[in-house]
N, C-alpha and C positions, 0 to 999 in steps of 0.2 A: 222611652228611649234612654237609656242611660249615656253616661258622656264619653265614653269612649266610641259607641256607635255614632253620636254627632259629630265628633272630631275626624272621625274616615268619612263622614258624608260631604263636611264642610270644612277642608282644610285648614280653611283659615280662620276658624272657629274659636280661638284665641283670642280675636280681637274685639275687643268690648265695644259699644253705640255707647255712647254720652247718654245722660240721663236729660242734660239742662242745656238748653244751646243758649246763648246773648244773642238778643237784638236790640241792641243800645237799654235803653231805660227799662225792657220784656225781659222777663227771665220764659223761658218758655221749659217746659216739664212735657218730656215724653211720655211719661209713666200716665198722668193725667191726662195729658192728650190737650193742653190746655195754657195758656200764658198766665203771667202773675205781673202786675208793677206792685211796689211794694208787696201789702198782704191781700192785696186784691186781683181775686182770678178775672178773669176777662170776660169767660163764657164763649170762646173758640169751636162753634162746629168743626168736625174732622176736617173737612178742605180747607177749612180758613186755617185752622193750625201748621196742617202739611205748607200750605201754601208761603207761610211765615217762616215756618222750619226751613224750607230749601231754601230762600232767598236769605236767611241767615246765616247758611250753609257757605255763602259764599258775600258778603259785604258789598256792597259798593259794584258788584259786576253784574250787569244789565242781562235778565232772563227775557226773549222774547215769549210772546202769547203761546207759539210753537212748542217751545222748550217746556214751558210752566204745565200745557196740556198734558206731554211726555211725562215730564219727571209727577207731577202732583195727581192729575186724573189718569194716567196712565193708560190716554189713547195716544193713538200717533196718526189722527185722521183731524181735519177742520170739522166741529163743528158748527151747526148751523144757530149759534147761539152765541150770546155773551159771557157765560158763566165765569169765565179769567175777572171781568170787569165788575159783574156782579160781586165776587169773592174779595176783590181788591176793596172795593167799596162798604160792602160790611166790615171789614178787619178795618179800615182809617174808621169807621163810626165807633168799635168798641176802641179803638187807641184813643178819638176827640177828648172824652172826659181828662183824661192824664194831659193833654198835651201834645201827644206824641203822635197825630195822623201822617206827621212830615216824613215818618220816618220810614213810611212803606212809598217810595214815590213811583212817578211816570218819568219812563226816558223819554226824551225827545224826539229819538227816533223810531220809538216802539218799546213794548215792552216795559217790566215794573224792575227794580232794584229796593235793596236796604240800606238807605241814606243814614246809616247809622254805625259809630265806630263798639265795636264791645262795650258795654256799660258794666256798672259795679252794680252787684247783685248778693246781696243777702242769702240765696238761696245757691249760690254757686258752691259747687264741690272745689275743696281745695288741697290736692294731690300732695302739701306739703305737710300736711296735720296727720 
């Protein structure tokens, strides 16, 4: 497909996805599919990654179980399973080592959030160089 056929397919085709998103002290890499603290990768299954990636997507704003199904497993039905808790629970075991389990937390009222403000990162792209 050359690019002028994807730009009549996908208007808004223009618009670039970030490579690297911050989740405080996580540099997380698209491309890898994979988080990094310092120079050490994590070892991110796809859903533990997705799962990190959207809830960095937005800092500090409480996703319920609901949402997290939608946007990360992309059903929109309950299942009959834990897998949100499951997923939540492996991604704080590969953070433990650095420190940084806190930073994937539990709302009190439901639902996980990213207890964590943008961090500095070595591996960030930076738009002014």
């Amino acid at each position: 497909m050359n690019s002028i056929a994807a730009t009549n397919m996908f208007p808004d085709g223009d618009a670039l996805i970030p490579r690297f998103c911050e989740a405080g002290e996580v540099t997380l890499d698209l491309f890898h599919r994979d988080g990094r603290v310092d120079d050490r990768w994590l070892g991110f299954h796809p859903r533990e990654f997705e799962l990190l990636w959207r809830l960095a997507q937005q800092p500090g704003v409480p996703m319920t179980r609901k949402q997290l199904l939608v946007d990360v497993w992309r059903i929109d039905f309950e299942p009959e399973t834990n897998s949100v808790a499951v997923h939540v629970a492996r991604v704080r075991g590969k953070l433990t080592p650095f420190g940084l389990a806190s930073i994937l937390a539990t709302h009190p009222e439901g639902g996980y959030f990213l207890d964590a403000p943008p961090g500095p990162s070595g591996f960030r792209l930076d738009p002014g160089v």
